[in-house]
N, C-alpha and C positions, 0 to 999 in steps of 0.2 A: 500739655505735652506737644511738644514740636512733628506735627507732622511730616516733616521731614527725614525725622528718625527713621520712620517707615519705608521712606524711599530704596534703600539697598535689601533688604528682605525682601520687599515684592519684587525691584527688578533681579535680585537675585534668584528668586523663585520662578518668574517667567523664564530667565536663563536656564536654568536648571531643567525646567516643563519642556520648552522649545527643542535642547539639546538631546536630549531621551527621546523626544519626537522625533527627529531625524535621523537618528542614531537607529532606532526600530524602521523607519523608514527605508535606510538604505540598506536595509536586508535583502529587502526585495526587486528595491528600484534605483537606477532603472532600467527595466526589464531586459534591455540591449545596450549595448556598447555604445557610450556616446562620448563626443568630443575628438581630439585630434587623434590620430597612430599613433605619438609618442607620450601622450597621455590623455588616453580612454577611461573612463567611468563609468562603472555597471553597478550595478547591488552584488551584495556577497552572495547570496544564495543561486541567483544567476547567473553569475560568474563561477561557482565552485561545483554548481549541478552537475555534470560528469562526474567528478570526484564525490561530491555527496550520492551519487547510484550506486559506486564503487564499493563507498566505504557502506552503507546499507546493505549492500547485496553481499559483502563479504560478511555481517556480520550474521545475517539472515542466514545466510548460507551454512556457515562453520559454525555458530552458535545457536540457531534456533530453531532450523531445521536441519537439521544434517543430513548426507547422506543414508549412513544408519538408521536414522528415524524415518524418513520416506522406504528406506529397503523391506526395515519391519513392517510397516503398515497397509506396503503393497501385498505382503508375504503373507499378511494374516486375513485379508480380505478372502471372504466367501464366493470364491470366483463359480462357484457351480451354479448361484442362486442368481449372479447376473446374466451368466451367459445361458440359463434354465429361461428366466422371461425373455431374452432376445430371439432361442431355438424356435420357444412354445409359437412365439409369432408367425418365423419365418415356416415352421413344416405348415401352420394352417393356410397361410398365403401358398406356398408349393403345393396343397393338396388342392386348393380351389382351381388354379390356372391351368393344373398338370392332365386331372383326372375328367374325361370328357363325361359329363352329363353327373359332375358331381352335387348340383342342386337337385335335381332331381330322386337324388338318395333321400332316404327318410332322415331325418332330424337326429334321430336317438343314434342310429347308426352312424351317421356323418361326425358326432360326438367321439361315439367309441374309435372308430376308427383314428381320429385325428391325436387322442387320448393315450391310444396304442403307439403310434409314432414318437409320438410327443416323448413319452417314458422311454421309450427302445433309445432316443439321442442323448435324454438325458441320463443312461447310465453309462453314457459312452464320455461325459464332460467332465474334465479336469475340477476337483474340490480346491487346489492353489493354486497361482502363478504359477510359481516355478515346476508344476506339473505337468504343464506345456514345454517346458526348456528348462533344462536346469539355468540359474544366471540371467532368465529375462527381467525379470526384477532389476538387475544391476544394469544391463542394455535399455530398459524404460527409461530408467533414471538418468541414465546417460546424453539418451536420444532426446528427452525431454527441454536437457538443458536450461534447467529452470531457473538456477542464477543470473545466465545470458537474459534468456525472457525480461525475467526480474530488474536487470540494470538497465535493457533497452526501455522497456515502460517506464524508469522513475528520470530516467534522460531524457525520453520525449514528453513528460508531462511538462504541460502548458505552465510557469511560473505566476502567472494568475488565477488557477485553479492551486497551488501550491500554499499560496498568499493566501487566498479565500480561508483554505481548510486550516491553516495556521493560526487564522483572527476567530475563526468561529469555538477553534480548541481553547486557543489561548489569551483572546481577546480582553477576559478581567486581569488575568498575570501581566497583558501589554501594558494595558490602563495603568497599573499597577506601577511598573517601570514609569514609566510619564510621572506620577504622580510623586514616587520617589526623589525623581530628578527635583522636584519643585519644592517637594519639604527641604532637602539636604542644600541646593539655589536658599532658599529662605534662611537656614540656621548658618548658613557661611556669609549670608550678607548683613543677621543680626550681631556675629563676631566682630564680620568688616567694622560696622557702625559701632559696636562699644569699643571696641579699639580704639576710633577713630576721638569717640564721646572722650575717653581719657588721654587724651595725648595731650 
């Protein structure tokens, strides 16, 4: 067999490997803008990241969490039980600094006492949200501006932390692509060569 045969498969294959390689490559890099003003080169990822915040955050937003879906779930939260541990805290700390010579009270009664308070605020605390205000639910969410958040963080996240979490997710699927490249490089340079073989 003519060794040579081989020749357009393998470097069709290396083609193919190489081409996939950089191709994945310039997703990422490189990470800034290089070359002249009237033709710059960056990686796509780092060049479209504003617009990749955008388009996440929009669909975060309108699709997966919604406004509606954070309204209800603010709405349904047991607000008595969080703002019950935060009172229970503050009336004990207010009884210790307020009342002069309040160590010096017995143990059992320092309890009752603080016990008595305690319950007297806690039947005074709102069981919802919106028990407080009607509509604060809807001014949280507003005030929140959690989309805003949401696109400022994935605009300012570093493209090297991006790249990282990308190889570590997707790293067998890259391989994958590379590898592809070099099968499909190999069976177009086994075509090239029998073509070639019959002419």
């Amino acid at each position: 067999m003519d060794i040579s045969l081989l020749a357009g498969p393998i470097i069709g294959a290396f083609i193919g490997w190489v081409t996939n390689r950089i191709a994945l490559w310039m997703l990422f890099h490189p990470h800034h803008a290089w070359g002249p003003s009237w033709f710059s080169w960056q990686g796509l990822i780092p060049s479209r990241k504003s617009d990749l915040a955008q388009a996440i955050t929009r669909t975060v937003t309108e699709k997966l969490l919604t406004k509606e879906d954070l309204n209800g779930m603010l709405k349904d939260i047991n607000l008595r039980a969080y703002l019950r541990e935060i009172t229970d805290a503050m009336v004990e700390r207010h009884l210790t600094r307020t009342i002069r010579g309040y160590s010096l009270i017995p143990s059992p009664v320092r309890e009752r006492l603080v016990g008595i308070v305690q319950d007297l605020v806690a039947e005074r605390l709102p069981e919802r949200i919106d028990d407080l205000s009607p509509g604060l639910a809807d001014r949280l969410i507003h005030d929140m501006a959690i989309g805003e958040h949401l696109r400022n963080r994935i605009a300012n996240w570093p493209v090297e932390d991006i790249e990282h979490v990308t190889r570590s997710v997707a790293g067998r699927e890259m391989r994958g692509i590379e590898m592809a490249g070099a099968i499909l490089g190999f069976l177009v340079g086994i075509i090239q060569t029998v073509a070639l073989f019959f002419q």
